[in-house]
Structures are given as C-alpha cells and as structure tokens.
TITOR-627887 format. One line per 2 residues: number of its first residue (from 1); their letters; for each residue x, z, y of C-alpha. Coordinates in nm, 3 decimals, padded with zeros to 5 digits. Layout:
// residues N
NUM = a = X/Z/Y  ...
END
This chain:
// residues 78
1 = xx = 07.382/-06.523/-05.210  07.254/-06.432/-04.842
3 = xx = 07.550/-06.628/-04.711  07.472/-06.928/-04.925
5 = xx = 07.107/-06.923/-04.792  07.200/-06.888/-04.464
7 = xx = 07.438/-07.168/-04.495  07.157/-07.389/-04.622
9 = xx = 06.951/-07.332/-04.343  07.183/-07.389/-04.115
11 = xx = 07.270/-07.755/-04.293  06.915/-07.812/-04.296
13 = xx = 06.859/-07.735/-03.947  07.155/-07.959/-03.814
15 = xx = 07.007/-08.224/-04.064  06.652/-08.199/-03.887
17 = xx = 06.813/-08.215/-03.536  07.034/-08.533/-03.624
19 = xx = 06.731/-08.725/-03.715  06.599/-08.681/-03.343
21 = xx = 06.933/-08.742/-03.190  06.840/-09.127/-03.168
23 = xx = 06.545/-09.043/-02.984  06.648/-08.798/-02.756
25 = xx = 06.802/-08.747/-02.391  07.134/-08.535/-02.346
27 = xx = 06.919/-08.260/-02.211  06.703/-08.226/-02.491
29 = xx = 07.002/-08.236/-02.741  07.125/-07.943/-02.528
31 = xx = 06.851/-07.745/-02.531  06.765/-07.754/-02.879
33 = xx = 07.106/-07.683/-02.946  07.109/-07.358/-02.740
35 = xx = 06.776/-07.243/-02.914  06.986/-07.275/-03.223
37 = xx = 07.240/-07.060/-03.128  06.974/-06.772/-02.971
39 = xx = 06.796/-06.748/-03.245  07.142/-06.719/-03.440
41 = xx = 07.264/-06.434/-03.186  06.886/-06.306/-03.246
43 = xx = 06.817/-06.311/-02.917  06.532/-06.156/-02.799
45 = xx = 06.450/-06.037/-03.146  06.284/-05.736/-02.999
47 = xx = 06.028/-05.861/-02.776  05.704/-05.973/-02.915
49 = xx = 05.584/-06.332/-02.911  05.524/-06.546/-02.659
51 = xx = 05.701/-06.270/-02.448  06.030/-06.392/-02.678
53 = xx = 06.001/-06.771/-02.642  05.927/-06.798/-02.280
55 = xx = 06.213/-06.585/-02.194  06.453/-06.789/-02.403
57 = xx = 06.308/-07.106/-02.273  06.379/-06.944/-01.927
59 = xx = 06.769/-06.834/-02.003  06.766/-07.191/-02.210
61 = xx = 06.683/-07.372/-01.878  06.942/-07.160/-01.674
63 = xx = 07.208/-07.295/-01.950  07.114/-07.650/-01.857
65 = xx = 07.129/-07.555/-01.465  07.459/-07.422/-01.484
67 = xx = 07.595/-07.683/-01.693  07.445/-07.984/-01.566
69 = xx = 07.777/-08.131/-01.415  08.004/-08.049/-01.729
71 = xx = 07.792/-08.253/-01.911  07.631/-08.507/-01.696
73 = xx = 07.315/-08.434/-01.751  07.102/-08.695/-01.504
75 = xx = 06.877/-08.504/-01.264  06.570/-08.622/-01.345
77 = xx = 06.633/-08.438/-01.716  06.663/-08.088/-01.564
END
C-alpha cells in the first residue's frame, strides 16, 4: 500500500509539473525537477525549515551552474 501511495504522488506531481511546462523556461523545468528528486533522496531532511529550503535552493542553483552547457541553458536564466 505505501508503494502504491507513493506512486500516486509521484504521478500527481509529474502531472502538476507538465501543466507548467508550456509556461516555463529550460531553467525552471530544471530546477523544479531537481527539487523533485531532493526531496525524493530526502535531502536535507534533518535541518529545520527555512534552514532546509535555502540550502537546497543553494545546491539546486549549483546543479544549474554546472550543467548549464549540457543543456543549453541561456545565460540570462542562471
């Protein structure tokens, strides 16, 4: 049953970010995309809030940084 939840909120979670696609930039896409995958590693779990969020924002911007030529991502968007 947990895995059939967690499932769920996954789909429902993609579902919610495809519906923003059309409106977003590449970086954006990215980003939101790597917060999806933190909070699935449960990164920074143990720190408090906003301790947790501005340190993931931090490591999220250092993804985009470091992978700005692999996947084009126009300067102005990082």
């Amino acid at each position: 049953m947990k895995n059939t939840l967690m499932t769920l909120e996954l789909l429902l979670q993609i579902l919610g970010m495809y519906c923003y696609l059309e409106k977003m930039c590449i970086s954006e896409v990215l980003e939101e995309t790597y917060h999806f995958e933190q909070n699935l590693r449960k990164q920074n779990d143990d720190k408090g809030e906003p301790l947790r969020s501005i340190l993931n924002e931090i490591d999220a911007k250092e993804y985009l940084i470091n992978n700005s030529k692999k996947y084009k991502i126009p300067r102005n968007e990082i």
